[in-house]
C-alpha positions in Angstrom: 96.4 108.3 109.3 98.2 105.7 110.6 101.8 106.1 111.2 104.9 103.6 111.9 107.7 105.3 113.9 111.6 103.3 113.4 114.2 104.6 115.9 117.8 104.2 114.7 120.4 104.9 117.7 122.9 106.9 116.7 126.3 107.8 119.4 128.6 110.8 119.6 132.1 110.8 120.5 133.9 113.4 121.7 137.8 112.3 121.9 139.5 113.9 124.7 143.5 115.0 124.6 144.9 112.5 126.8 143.4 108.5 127.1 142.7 108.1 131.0 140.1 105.5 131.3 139.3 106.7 134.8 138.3 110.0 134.3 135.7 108.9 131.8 132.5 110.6 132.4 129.7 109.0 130.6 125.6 110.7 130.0 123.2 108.3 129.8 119.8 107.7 127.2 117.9 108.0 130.4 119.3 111.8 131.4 120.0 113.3 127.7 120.7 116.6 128.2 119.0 119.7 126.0 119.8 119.9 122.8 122.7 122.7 122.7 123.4 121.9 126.6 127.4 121.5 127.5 127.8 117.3 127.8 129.6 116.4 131.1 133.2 118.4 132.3 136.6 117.1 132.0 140.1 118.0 131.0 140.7 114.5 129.8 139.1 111.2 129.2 135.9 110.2 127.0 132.6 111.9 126.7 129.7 110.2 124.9 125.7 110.9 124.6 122.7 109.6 122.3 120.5 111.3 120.4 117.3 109.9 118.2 116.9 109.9 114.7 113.2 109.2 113.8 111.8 107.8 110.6 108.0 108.5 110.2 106.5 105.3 107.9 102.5 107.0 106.5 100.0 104.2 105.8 99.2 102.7 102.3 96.0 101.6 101.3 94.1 98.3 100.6 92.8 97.8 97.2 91.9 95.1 94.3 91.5 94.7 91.0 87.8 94.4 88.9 87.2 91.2 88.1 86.2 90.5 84.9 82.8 89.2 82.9 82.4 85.8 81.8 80.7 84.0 79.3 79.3 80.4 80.9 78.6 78.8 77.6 75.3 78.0 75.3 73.2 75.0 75.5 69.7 74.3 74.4 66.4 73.5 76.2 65.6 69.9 74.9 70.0 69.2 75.9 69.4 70.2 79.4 66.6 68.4 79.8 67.5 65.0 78.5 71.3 65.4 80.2 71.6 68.2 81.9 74.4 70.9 81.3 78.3 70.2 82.9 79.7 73.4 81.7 83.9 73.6 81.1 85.8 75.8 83.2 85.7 79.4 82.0 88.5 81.0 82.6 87.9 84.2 84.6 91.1 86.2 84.5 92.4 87.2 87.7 92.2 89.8 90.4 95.3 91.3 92.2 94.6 92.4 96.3 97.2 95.2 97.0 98.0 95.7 100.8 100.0 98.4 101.7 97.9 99.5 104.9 101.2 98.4 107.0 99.6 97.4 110.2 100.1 93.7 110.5 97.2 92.5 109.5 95.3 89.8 107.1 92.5 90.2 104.5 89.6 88.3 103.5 88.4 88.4 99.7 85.2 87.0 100.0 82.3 86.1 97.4 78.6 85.6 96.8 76.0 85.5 93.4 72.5 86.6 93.2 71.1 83.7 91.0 69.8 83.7 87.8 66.7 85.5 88.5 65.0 82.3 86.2 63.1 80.0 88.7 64.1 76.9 86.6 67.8 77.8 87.3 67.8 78.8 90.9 65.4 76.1 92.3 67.3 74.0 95.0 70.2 72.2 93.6 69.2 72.7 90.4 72.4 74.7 89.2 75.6 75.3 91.0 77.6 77.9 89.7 81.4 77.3 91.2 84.1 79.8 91.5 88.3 78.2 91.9 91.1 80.3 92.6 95.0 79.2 92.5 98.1 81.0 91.8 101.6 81.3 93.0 100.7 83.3 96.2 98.0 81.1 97.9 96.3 77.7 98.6 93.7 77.1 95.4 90.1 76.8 96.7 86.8 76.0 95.3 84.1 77.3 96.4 79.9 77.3 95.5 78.4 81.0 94.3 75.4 81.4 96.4 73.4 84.1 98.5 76.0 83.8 101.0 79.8 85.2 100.9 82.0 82.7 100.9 85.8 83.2 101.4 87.6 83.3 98.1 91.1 84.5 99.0 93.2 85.4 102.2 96.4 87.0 102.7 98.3 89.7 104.1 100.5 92.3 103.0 102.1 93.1 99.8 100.3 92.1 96.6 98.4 88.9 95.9 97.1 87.7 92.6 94.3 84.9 92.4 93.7 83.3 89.0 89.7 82.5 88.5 88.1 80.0 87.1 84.1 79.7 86.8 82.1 76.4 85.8 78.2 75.7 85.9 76.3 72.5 85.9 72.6 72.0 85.4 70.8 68.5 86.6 69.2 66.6 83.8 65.3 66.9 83.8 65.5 70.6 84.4 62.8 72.9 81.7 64.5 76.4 81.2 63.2 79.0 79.4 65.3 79.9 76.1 67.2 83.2 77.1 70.0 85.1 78.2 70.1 84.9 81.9 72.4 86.7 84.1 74.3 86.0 87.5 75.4 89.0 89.4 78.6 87.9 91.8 79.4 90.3 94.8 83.0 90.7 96.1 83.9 92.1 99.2 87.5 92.9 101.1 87.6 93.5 104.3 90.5 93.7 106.5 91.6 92.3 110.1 94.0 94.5 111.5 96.7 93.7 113.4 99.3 94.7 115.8 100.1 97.7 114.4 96.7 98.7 113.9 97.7 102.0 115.7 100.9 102.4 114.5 102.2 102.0 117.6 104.9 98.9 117.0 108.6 100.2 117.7 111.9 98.5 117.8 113.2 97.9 121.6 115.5 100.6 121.2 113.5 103.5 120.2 112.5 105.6 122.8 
């Protein structure tokens, strides 16, 4: 479990009954006494000492939302063939990364797709099925669904939601096989920690 410890000074006055500077007698963070301990001796003047007040910060997790299933479209064999297929943009709903792991680092949301399983479909540059993401929270990106992961989103901590949008195209001259084929995409967060990986990152005057 990672933790996150925040100091918060805090000083104690103790008022004496006369107000002579020069018999001040002052402890120091560096020799606090024990807890309970008499602080300094004098008959007049100030006394003052520190003490810590801790506030212990337990780590969140990292998380997203399921993306959802999309319908590509329908098409015909003779259509492909004579023009190919430029699907529209199907909108994909969206997918919300929550980071609460509190250590100061970034995320990658990153992508691949199996292919069609349909030899007609997956031959080289036969079909590119393309994945865009935009919203509010980060740069839109556009990227191709292959056997390889491909960065989709990146951001830190807090919540990010990416809007997705899906679109295939077909060359013209391709011969599919009539069918419902199926493309399985992958998504995978990982995390880069940062300096507070250890929960180690204090303000200057926490001791």
């Amino acid at each position: 479990m990672k933790k996150v410890i925040a100091g918060l000074m805090m000083s104690a006055t103790v008022l004496g009954l006369t107000t002579f500077a020069a018999n001040a007698v002052s402890v120091h963070a560096a020799d606090t006494p024990a807890v309970g301990s008499k602080i300094g001796a004098t008959t007049d003047g100030t006394i003052s000492t520190e003490n810590k007040a801790n506030l212990t910060v337990q780590a969140g997790d990292l998380s997203f939302t399921q993306p959802q299933n999309v319908d590509l479209g329908k098409t015909d064999v003779a259509s492909v063939y004579a023009s190919g297929f430029n699907g529209d943009s199907v909108d994909g709903g969206s997918t919300t990364v929550s980071d609460f792991l509190g250590d100061n680092g970034t995320w990658k949301l990153n992508v691949s797709a199996s292919g069609f399983g349909n030899p007609a479909l997956d031959g080289d540059g036969v079909s590119t099925l393309s994945l865009t993401t935009s919203g509010d929270q980060i740069t839109g990106t556009k990227v191709t669904l292959n056997g390889t992961q491909a960065e989709a989103v990146t951001g830190a901590a807090g919540k990010t939601t990416a809007n997705l949008g899906y679109k295939l195209d077909i060359k013209p001259g391709t011969l599919l096989n009539k069918g419902t084929f199926v493309n399985t995409v992958t998504w995978n967060l990982a995390n880069t920690p940062g300096a507070n990986a250890d929960g180690d990152v204090t303000p200057a005057n926490a001791e």
